[in-house]
C-alpha positions, 0 to 999 in steps of 0.5 A, a space after each residue: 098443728 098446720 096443714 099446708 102451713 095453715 095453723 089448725 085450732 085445737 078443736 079442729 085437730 083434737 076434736 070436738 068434746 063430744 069425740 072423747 065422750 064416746 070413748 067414756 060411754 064406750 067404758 060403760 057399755 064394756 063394763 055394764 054389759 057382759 059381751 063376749 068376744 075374741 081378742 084375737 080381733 081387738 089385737 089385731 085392730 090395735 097393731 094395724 091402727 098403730 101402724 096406720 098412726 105413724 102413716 098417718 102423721 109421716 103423711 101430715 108432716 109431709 102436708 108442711 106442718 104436724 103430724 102429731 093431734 088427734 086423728 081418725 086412726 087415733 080414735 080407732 087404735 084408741 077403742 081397740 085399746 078399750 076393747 083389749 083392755 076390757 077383755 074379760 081375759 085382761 081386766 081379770 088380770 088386774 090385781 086389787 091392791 097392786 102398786 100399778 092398779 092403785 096409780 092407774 086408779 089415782 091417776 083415773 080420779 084426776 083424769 079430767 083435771 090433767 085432761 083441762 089443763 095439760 095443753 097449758 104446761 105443753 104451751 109453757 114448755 114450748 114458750 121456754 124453748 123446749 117443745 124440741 125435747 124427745 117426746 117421751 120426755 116431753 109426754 113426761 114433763 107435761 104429765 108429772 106437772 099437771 098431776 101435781 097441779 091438780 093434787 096442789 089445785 084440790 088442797 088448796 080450793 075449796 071442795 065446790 070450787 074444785 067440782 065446777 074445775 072439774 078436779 
């Protein structure tokens, strides 16, 4: 990402480690305690931190550069979707056994993994000239390799490697 022409590193526009473990450690707290809330709120929060997003990076592609990274509004529409996703109300809704729950479940498992290495499969892409794909496709692309390469990665090293990889 650039501002102003300026190319920013990853931790500036992604954020320290210590951002994202506030969303795991905010996980926990919905999960381990029984809190009671309106979803009314969470909804509401969840559409207009969206709509903020999109400002947001329309304002950063103006600056000269991207738009896209991590920014404050993508933290905030990120722990709104927490909040929904644990409302008594939606996580009562999830189906144990279901095909959808079961690859929510894997993909959760190899979250980490995919998470270290992803950024390695969005550089290749760039350096094979296609970074200019739609998005989705893109998003798609970098998701499906990095899956695989975990799930090849955890066959082939040894169970204690893997652990200090973080697959």
């Amino acid at each position: 990402m650039q501002v102003r022409g300026v190319p920013l590193p990853l931790v500036v526009y992604a954020g320290h480690c210590d951002l994202w473990l506030a969303f795991f450690m905010i996980g926990i707290a919905m999960r381990r305690f029984d809190v009671r809330y309106s979803l009314r709120w969470p909804l509401v929060l969840v559409a207009v931190s969206w709509v903020w997003q999109v400002a947001e990076s329309y304002y950063l592609y103006s600056l000269n550069g991207g738009g896209l990274g991590i920014k404050l509004s993508s933290f905030v529409f990120s722990a709104a979707v927490l909040s929904v996703l644990f409302h008594p109300s939606v996580a009562g809704g999830y189906r144990e056994g279901s095909r959808l729950v079961t690859g929510i479940r894997r993909l959760g498992r190899i979250s980490f993994g995919v998470y270290l290495i992803h950024c390695f499969f969005i550089h290749a892409l760039s350096a094979v000239g296609l970074r200019e794909m739609p998005w989705g496709l893109l998003w798609a692309l970098v998701l499906l390799a990095s899956v695989v390469s975990v799930w090849v990665l955890k066959r082939v090293f040894p169970r204690s490697l893997n652990q200090y990889l973080g697959f």
